[in-house]
C-alpha positions as CSV (number, residue, x, y, z in Angstrom):
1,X,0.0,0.0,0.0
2,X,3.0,2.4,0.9
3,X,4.6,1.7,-2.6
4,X,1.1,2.5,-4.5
5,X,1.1,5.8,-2.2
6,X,4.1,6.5,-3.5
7,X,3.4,5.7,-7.1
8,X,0.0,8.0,-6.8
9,X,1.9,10.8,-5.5
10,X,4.3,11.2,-8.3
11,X,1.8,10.8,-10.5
12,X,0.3,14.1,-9.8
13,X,3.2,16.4,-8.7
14,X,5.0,15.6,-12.0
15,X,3.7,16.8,-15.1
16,X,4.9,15.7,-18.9
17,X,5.0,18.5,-21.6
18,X,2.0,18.7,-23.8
19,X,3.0,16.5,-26.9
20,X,5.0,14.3,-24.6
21,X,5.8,11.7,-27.2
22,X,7.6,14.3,-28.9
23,X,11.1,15.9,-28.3
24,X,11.6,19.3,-29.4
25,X,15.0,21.5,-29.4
26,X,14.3,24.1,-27.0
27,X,17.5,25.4,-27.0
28,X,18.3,25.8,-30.7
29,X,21.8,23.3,-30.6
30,X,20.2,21.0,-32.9
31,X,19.8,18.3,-30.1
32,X,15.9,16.9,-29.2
33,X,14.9,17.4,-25.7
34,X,11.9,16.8,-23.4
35,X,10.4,18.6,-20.4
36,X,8.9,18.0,-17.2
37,X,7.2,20.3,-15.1
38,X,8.0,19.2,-11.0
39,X,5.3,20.2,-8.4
40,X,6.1,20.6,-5.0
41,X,4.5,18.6,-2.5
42,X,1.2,20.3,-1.0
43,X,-0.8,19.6,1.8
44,X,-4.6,20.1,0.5
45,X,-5.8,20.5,4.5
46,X,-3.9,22.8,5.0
47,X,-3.0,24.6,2.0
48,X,0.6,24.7,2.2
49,X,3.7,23.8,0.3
50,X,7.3,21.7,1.4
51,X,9.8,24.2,0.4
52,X,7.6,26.9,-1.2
53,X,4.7,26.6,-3.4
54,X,6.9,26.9,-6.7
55,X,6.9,24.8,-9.5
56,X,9.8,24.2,-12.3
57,X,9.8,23.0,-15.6
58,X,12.9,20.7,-16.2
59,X,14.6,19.3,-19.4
60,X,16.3,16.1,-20.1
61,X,19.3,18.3,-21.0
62,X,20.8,19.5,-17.9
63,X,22.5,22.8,-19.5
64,X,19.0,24.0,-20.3
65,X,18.1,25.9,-17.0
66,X,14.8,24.9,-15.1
67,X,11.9,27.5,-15.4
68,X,10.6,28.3,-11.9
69,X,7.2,29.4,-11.8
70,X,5.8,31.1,-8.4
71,X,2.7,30.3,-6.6
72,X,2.3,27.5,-8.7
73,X,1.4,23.4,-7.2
74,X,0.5,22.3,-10.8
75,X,-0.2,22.7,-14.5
76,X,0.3,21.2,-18.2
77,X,3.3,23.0,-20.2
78,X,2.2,23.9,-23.6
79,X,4.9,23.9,-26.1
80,X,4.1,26.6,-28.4
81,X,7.1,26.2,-31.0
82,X,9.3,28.9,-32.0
83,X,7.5,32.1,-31.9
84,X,9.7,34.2,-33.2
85,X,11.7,32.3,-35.1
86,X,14.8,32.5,-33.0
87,X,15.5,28.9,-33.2
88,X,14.1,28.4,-29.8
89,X,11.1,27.0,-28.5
90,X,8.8,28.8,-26.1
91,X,6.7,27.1,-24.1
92,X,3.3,28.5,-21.9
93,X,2.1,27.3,-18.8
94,X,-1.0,28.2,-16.8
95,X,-0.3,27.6,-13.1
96,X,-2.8,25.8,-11.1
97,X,-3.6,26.5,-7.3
98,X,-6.2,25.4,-4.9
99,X,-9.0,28.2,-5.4
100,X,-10.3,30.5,-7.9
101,X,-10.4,29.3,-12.0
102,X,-8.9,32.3,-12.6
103,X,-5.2,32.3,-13.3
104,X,-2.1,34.6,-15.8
105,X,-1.2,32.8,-18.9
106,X,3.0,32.6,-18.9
107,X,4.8,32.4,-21.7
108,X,8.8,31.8,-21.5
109,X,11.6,31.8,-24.1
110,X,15.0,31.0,-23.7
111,X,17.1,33.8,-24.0
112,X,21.0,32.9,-23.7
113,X,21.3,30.7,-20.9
114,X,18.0,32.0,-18.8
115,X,14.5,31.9,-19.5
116,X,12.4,35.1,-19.9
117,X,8.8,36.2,-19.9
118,X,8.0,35.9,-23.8
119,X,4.6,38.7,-23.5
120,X,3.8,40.2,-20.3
121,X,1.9,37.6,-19.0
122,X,-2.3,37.4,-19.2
123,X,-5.1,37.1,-17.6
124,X,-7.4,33.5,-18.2
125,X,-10.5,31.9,-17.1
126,X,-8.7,28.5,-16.6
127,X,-12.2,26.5,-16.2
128,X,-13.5,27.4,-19.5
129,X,-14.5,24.0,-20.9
130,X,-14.3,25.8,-24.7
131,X,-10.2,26.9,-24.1
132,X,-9.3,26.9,-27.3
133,X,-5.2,26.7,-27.6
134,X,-2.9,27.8,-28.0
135,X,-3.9,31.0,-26.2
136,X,-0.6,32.4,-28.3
137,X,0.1,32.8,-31.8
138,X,1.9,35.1,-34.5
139,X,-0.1,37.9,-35.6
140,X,-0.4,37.3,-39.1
141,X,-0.8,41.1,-39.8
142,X,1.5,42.7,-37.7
143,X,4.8,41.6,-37.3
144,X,6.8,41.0,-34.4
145,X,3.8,40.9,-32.8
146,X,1.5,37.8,-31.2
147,X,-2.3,37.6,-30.6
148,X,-3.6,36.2,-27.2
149,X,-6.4,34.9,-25.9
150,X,-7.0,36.8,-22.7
151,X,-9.7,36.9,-20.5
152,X,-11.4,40.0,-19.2
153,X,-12.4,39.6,-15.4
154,X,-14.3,42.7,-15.8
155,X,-16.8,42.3,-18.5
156,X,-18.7,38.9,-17.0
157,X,-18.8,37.1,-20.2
158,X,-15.6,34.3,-19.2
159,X,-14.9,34.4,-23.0
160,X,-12.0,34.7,-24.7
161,X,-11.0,38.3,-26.5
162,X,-8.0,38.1,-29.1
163,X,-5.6,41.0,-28.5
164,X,-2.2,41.8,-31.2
165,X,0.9,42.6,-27.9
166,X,4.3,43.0,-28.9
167,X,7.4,41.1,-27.0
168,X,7.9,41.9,-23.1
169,X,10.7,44.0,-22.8
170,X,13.9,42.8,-21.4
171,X,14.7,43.6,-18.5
């Protein structure tokens, strides 16, 4: 019974990268890799963390740096592909937590040897049965530019409202 505990529980703090059976080259050295996001252990009673409530998103290739993601205990990473056409992939994540369905978007990419917010990130409705994804894409009129599926809180209507951003600036 301990053993199948144990089996349960890593089951739901670790989370494969959307298209799993895929490896992608997140980096840009012509090398395949996978990713992993790692949850940290939570106590639902209590609504607490070991450690932190922070979540990272690993890769098989230990010189790509983890992503750490704040006030996170779960989520699905979405590998959006290369945005920009860098040569790197960026990859989005919508961090779960005990209460409330609604929730920022993040989008990272890989700049150098640390990961960076791709757009400033957005507000979602993440219990919206009709999500439709990727909640980031190229803006096929304006370039350098992305539309994103955000979410206004304000409006009542939990539906999804396209807007064209430009890249977060560095910082």
């Amino acid at each position: 019974m301990k053993k199948l505990f144990v089996v349960l529980l890593l089951a739901v703090t670790v989370f494969e990268c959307r298209a799993q059976s895929e490896n992608y080259d997140f980096n840009g050295d012509g090398k395949k890799e996978t990713c992993k996001l790692v949850a940290p252990k939570t106590n639902d009673e209590t609504y607490d963390c070991e450690g932190g409530c922070n979540c990272r998103i690993v890769f098989s290739d230990p010189k790509i740096p983890a992503i750490t993601i704040e006030n996170c205990i779960g989520g699905t990473p979405d590998i959006l592909g290369d945005l920009d056409g860098n040569g790197t992939i960026e990859i989005g994540l919508i961090p779960e937590w005990w209460t409330s369905c609604w929730s920022g978007y993040h989008v990272f990419t890989l700049e150098g040897d640390k990961w960076v917010p791709f757009v400033d990130s957005f507000s979602i409705y993440a219990c919206d049965e009709d999500m439709q994804k990727p909640l980031i894409k190229k803006d096929p009129k304006n370039k350098g530019q992305y539309i994103i599926q955000y979410y206004d809180m304000g409006d009542g209507s939990f539906a999804p409202t396209p807007k064209s951003v430009k890249r977060a600036t560095k910082k």
